[in-house]
C-alpha positions in Angstrom: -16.7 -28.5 64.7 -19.6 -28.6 67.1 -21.3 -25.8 68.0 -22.3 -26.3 71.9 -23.0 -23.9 74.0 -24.2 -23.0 78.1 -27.2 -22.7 79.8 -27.6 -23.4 83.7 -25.2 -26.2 83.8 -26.7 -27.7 80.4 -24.9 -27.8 77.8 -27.1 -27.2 73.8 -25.3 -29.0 71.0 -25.5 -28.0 67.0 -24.1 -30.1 64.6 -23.6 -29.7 61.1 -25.4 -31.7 58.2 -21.7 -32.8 56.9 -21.2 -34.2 60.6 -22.3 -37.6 62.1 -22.6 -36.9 65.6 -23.0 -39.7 68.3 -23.6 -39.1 71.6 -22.9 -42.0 74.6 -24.2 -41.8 78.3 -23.2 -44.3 80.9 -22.5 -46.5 77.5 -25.8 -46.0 75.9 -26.1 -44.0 72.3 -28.6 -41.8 72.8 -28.3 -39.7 69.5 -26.5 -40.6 66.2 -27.2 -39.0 63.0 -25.7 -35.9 61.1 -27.1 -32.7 61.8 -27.8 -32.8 65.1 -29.2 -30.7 67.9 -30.0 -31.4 71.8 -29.1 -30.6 75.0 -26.9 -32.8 77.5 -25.0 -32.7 80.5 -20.9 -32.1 80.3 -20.4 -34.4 83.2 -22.1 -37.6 81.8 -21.9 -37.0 77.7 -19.3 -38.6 76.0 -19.3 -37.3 72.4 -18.0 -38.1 69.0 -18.8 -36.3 65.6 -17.3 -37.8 62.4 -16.9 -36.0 59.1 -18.7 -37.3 56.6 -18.3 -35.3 53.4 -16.0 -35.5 50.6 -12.0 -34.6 51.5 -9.3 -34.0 49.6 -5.9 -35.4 50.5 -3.1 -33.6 48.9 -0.1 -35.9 48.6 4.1 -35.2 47.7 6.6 -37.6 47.9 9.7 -39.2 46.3 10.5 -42.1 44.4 13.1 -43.8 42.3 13.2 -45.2 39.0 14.9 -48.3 37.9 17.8 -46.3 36.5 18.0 -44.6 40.2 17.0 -41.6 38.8 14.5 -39.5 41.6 11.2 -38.2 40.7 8.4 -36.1 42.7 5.0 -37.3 42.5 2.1 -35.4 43.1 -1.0 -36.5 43.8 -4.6 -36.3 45.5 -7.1 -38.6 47.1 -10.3 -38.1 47.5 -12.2 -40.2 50.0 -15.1 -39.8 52.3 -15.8 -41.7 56.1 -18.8 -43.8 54.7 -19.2 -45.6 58.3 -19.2 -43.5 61.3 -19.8 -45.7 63.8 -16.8 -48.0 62.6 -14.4 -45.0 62.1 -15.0 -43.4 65.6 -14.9 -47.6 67.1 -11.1 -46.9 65.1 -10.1 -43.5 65.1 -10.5 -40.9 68.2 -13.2 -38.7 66.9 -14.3 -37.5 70.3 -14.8 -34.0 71.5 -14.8 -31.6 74.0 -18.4 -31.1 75.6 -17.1 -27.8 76.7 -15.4 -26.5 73.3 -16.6 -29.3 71.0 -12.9 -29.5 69.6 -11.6 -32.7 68.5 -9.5 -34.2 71.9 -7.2 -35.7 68.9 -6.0 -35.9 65.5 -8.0 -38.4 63.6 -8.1 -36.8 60.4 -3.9 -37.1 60.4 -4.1 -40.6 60.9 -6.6 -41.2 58.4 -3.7 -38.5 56.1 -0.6 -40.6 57.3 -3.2 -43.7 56.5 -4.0 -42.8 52.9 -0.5 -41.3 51.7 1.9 -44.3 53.0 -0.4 -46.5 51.5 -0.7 -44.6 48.0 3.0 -44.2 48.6 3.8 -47.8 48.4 2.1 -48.5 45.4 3.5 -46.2 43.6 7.5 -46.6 44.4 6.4 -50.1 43.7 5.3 -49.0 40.1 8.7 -46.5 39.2 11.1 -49.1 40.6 10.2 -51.1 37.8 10.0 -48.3 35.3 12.9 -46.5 33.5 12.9 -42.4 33.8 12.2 -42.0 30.5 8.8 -44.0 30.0 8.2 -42.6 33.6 7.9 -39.3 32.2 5.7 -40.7 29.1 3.6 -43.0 30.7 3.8 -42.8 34.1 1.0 -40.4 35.0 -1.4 -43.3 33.9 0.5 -46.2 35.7 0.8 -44.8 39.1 -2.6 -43.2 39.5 -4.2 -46.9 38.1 -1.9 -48.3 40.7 -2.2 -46.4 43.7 -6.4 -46.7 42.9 -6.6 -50.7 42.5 -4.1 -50.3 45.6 -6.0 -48.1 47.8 -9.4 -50.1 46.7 -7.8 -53.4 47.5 -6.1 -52.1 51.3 -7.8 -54.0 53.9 -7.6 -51.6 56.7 -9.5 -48.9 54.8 -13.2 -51.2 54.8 -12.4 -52.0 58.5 -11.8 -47.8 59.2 -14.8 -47.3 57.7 -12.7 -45.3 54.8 -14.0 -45.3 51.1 -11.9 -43.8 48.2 -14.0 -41.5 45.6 -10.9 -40.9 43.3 -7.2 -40.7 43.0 -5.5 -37.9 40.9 -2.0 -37.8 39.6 -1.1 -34.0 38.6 2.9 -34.8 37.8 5.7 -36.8 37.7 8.6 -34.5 37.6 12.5 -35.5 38.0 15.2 -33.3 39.9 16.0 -29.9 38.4 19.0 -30.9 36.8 18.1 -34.0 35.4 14.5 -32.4 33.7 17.5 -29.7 31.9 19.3 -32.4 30.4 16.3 -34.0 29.5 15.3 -30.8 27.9 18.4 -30.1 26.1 17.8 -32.6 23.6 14.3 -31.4 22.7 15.5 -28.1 22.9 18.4 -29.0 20.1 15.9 -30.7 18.6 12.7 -27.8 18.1 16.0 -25.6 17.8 16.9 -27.3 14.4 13.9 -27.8 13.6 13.4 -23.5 14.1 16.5 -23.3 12.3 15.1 -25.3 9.3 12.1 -23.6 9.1 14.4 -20.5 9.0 16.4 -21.8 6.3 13.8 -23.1 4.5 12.2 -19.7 4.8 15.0 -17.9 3.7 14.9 -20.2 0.9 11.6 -19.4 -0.2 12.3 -16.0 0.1 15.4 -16.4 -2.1 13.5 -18.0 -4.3 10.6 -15.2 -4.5 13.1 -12.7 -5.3 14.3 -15.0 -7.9 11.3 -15.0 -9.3 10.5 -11.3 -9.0 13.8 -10.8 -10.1 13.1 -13.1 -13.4 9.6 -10.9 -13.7 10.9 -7.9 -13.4 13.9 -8.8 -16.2 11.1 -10.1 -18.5 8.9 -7.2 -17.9 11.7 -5.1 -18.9 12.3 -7.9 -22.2 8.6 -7.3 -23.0 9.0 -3.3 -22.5 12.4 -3.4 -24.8 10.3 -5.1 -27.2 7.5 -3.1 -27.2 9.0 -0.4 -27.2 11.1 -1.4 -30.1 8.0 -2.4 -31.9 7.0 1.4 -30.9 10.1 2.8 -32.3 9.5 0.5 -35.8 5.8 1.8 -35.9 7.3 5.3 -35.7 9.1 4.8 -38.0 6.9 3.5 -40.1 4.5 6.4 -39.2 7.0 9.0 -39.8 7.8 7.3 -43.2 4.2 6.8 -44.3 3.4 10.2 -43.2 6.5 11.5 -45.1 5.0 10.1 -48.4 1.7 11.4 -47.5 3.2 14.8 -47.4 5.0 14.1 -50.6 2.3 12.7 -52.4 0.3 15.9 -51.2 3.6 18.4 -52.2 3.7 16.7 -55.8 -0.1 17.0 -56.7 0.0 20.5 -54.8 2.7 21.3 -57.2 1.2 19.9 -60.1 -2.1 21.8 -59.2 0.2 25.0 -59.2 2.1 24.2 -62.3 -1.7 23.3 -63.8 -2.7 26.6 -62.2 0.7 28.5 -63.5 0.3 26.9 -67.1 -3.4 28.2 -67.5 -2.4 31.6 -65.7 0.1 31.9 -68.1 -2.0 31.1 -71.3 -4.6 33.3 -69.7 -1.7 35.5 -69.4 -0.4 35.1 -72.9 -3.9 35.4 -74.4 -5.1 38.5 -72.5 -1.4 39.8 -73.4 -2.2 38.8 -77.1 -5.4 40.6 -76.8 -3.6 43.7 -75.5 -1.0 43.5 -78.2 -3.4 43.5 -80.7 -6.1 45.9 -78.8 -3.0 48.3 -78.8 -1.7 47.7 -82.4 -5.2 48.1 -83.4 -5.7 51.3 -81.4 -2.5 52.3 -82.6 -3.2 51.6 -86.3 -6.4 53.8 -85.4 -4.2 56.5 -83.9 -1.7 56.5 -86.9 -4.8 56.8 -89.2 -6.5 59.3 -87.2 -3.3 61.6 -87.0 -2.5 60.4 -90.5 -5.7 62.3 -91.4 -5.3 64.9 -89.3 -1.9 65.5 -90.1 -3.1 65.5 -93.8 -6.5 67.9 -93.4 -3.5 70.1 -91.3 -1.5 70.2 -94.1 -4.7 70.6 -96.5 -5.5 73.6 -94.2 -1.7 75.1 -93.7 -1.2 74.6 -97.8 -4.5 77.3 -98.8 -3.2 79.7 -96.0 -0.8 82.6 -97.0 2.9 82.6 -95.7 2.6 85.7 -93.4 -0.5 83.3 -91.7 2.3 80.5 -91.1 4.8 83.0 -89.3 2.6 84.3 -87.3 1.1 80.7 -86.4 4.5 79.8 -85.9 5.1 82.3 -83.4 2.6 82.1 -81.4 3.5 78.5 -81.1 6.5 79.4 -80.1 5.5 81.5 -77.5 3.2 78.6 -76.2 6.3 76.0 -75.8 8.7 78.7 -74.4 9.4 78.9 -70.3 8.1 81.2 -68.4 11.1 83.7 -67.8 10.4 85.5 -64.2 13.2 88.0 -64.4 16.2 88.2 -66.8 19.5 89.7 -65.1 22.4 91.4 -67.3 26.0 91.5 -66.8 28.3 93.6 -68.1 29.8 91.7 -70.2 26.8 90.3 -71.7 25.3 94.0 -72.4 28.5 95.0 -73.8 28.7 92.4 -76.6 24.7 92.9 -77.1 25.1 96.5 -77.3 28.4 95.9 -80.0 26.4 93.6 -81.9 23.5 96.3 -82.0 25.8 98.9 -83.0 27.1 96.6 -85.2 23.5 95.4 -86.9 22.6 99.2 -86.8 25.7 100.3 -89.0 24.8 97.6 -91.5 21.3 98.9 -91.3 22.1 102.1 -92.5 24.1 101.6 -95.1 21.3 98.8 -96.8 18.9 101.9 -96.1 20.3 104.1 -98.3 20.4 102.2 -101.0 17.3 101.4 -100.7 16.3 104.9 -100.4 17.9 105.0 -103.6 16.3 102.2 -105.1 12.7 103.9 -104.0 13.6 106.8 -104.9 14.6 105.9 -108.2 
């Protein structure tokens, strides 16, 4: 929109470099050009400004396939006013010179324009076309259809109208229709999940086979070894058992050795003593053989009163030693009967004797 503004019954215009502005008075174009900027009078100017950039023309409507199924296309043109003198000879472009608002709507004519026209093309396209390759392939169709279309429309040149590009976003059938349509895929990637999770579940079966399978070798293998543990044990044990018996016997035969020359030792050093002893006792028997004899030598030149009195004295030597000597009665009485008795006797021998001296 125009930019115009007041100043002592003139009126300043400012256009914009996207806007073609043309400006008539009494018939005569004084300015045209985009970008724009003069001074005129309200009563005499007639006015026009055409938009000349790039435009976007979003577009929704329905069709139906050739199984009378209904879709929603959507789409977008793009298209630019590439002759603004033509389009404002076609379309009401004028303005206000007060407000420099558009008096009409030309940019929903060129809208109602471009849609029926991209419209036709494309229900011309689906109503040949099946829903299902509609779906698949019929992006690509319509938007090539509705461009060669739109190119090849005859009232677009003579409006002044060029089309820059046509998009198609989607071509999407009613609500319930797209579910059913689904369903199928949906069974399908379903089974398809459900396979994978069988065949999963199948590998993982099969891992835990083979673990299991691992794990009963590895216990195999540890049986084994340890029955070739128990076997070398064994075999240990035994081998160790003869060592020690091998080392008992020649211990034993080292301490029968041993015993055997202790006991010759034994019997040679007894032999020794035997005969050290007979020998010292052949010595002894001599010695008191001699002695025995030089005592008898000396005891046969000595007189007989010599003897007794040797033998006495002897005898006193080998007696006990007597401490104290206690007396009964009885004993005193048959000691003193015997003296009286050995005293009588005594007497009587003593006068014979007496006697015999005297005589």
């Amino acid at each position: 929109m125009a930019d115009i503004t007041r100043r002592l019954g003139w009126r300043h215009l400012r256009g914009a470099p996207t806007a073609h502005i043309r400006h008539h008075r009494s018939g005569k174009l004084l300015h045209d050009g985009p970008g724009l900027s003069f001074w005129f009078r309200a009563l005499t100017a007639a006015l026009s400004e055409v938009p000349v950039d790039d435009r976007e023309l979003a577009m929704t409507f329905h069709a139906r396939t050739s199984d009378f199924q209904d879709v929603a296309v959507q789409a977008t043109v793009t298209y630019r006013i590439s002759d603004p003198a033509l389009a404002s000879a076609r379309l009401d472009f004028s303005v206000d010179p007060d407000t420099g608002v558009w008096r009409g709507s030309p940019l929903e004519q060129l809208g109602t324009l471009l849609t029926e026209t991209a419209q036709q093309h494309a229900l011309a396209v689906l109503a040949r076309t099946p829903l299902a390759s509609a779906l698949v392939d019929g992006v690509t169709a319509v938007r090539e259809r509705i461009a060669e279309g739109l190119g090849a429309e005859p009232r677009l040149p003579a409006t002044g109208i060029q089309v820059v590009a046509v998009r198609v976003m989607a071509i999407r059938p009613e609500p319930e229709v797209e579910r059913a349509l689904r369903t199928p895929a949906r069974e399908q990637i379903q089974q398809e999940a459900d396979k994978a999770t069988y065949e999963r579940r199948a590998v993982a079966v099969e891992r835990e086979r083979a673990i299991a399978e691992n794990e009963l070798d590895s216990q195999i293998e540890l049986a084994r070894r340890e029955e070739q543990l128990v076997d070398q044990r064994g075999t240990n044990a035994r081998r160790e058992a003869e060592e020690h018996a091998a080392a008992d016997g020649v211990r034993a035969e080292a301490e029968a050795t041993r015993t055997v020359r202790l006991a010759d030792a034994e019997a040679a050093r007894s032999v020794r003593l035997a005969r050290a002893e007979a020998e010292g006792a052949r010595e002894v028997g001599d010695a008191r053989a001699h002695a025995q004899a030089a005592w008898l030598r000396v005891h046969s030149d000595v007189d007989v009163a010599t003897l007794h009195a040797l033998t006495g004295t002897r005898l006193a030597e080998n007696l006990p030693n007597i401490d104290s000597v206690t007396i009964s009665p009885d004993v005193l009485t048959g000691l003193l009967s015997r003296l009286g008795a050995g005293a009588g006797a005594g007497a009587g021998a003593g006068g014979g004797g007496d006697d015999e001296v005297g005589a």
